[in-house]
N, C-alpha and C positions, 0 to 999 in steps of 0.2 A: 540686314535691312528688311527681308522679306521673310523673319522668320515667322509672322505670325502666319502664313501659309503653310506651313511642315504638317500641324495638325487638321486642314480640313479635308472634311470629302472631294475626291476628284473632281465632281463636276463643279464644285463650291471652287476650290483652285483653278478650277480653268476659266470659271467666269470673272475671278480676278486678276487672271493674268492679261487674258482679255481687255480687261477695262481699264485695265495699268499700261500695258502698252499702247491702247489706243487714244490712251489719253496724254500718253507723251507726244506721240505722233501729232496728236492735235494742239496739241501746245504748240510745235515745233511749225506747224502747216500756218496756225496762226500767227506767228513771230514772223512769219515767210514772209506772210500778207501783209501784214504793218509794215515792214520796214521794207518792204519790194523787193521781193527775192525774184527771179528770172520768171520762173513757172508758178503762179497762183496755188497750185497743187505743192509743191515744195521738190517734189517727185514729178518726173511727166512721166508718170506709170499709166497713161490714159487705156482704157480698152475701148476701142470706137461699137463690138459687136457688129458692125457691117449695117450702121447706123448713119453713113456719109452719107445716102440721100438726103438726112430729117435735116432742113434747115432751122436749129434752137442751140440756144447755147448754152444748155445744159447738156452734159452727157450723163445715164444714167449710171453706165458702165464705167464708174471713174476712180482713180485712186481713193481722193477726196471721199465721195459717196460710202466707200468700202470702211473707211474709217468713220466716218459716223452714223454708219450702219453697227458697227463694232463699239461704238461708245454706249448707242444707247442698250446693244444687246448685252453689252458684259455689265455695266452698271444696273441696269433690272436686274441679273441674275444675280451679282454678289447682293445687293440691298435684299433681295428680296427672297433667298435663300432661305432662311430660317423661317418666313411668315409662312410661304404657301409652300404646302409640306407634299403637293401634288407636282413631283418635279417634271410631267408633262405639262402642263398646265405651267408650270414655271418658265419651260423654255419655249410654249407658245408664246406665252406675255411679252417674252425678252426679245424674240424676233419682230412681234409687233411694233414693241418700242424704237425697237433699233431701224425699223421702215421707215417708223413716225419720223423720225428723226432725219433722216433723207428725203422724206416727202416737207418737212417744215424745210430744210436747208432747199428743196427746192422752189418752194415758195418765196424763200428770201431774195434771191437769184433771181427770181421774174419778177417782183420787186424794184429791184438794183439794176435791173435793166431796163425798167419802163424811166430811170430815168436819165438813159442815156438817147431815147428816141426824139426826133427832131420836130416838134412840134413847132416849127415855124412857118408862120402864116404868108403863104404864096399865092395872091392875086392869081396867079395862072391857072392853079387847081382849082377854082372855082366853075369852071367851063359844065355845062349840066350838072351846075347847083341847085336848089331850088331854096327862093326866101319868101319875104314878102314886103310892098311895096311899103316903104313908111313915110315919106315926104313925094308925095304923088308927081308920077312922072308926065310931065305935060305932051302933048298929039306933033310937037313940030319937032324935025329932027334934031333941033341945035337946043333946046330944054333938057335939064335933067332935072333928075329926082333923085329920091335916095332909099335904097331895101337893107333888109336887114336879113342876113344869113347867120344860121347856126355853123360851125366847122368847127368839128371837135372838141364840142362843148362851149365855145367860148361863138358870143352874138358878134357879128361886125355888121357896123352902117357904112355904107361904100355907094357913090353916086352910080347913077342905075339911065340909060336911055332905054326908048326902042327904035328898031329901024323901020318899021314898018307906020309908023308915024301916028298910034293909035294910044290913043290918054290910057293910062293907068293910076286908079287910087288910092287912095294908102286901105292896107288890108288884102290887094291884091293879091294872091299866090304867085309866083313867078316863076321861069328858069331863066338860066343864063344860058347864052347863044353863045356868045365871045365875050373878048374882052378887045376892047380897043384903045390904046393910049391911055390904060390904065383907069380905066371905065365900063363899067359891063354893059353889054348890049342885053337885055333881059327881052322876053314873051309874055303873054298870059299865058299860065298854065290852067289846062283846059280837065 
């Protein structure tokens, strides 16, 4: 099955052999994933390097990573064997690729995780927000108004008093003090 390998140069062989079995590997890691195999890796060959402090959920040191570090260094080599005839130069390129190739799967990964993060909007967290006044908040305690806050990119209009019993315009700057029965107590911000 492998005979066309018997005639090449050593290193030409080894960058296919390389790229043959990491690419089974990878099929195999893949099929893992789709159909839900226990461990995402297929393998939990994980190496942490003494990396527990970094709170991220990438490991660099990882089965996974080592395999497609190995994809892209054996496939640059065998493809590319016969063009660039400077075979330092050959196994520079192949390393870079095969980085590339861990650096792109880590980009995927932070990706795939922004969208498991919980972008739900909690009245609470607004406490030293800062908006600005958009339906003017009238001088007596029991008047509101209504500001407009940026929070994580998305504007909200959310009824606005103060306590200190002082008119605020629309265009005002503001912060939030509190919130009371789901109301912000806002200031001038000065």
């Amino acid at each position: 099955m492998l005979e066309f390998l018997n005639g090449l140069a050593p290193l030409e062989k080894g960058f296919w052999y390389v790229a043959l079995i990491s690419s089974a590997i990878f099929a195999i890691q893949s099929i893992m994933t789709f159909v839900g195999g226990h461990d995402a890796d297929g393998i939990n060959a994980d190496f942490s390097g003494d990396l527990d402090h970094v709170d991220a959920p990438f490991q660099f040191f990882s089965f996974r990573n080592l395999i497609n570090f190995m994809l892209g260094f054996g496939w640059t080599g065998a493809v590319f064997y016969n063009t660039i005839g400077n075979r330092f130069v050959l196994i520079i390129l192949a390393t870079l690729v095969g980085s590339l190739f861990v650096y792109l799967f880590f980009l995927m990964i932070q990706q795939i995780m922004k969208l498991s993060e919980d972008n739900t909007f909690n009245i609470e967290n607004l406490v030293n927000a800062s908006g600005q006044v958009y339906i003017p908040i009238p001088e007596n305690m029991n008047g509101k108004g209504k500001v407009q806050i940026s929070v994580r990119g998305s504007h909200h209009e959310l009824d606005a008093m103060t306590e200190g019993g002082e008119k605020l315009i629309s265009g005002t700057s503001i912060i939030v003090e509190k919130i009371k029965d789901k109301i912000l107590i806002v200031k001038k911000l000065n």
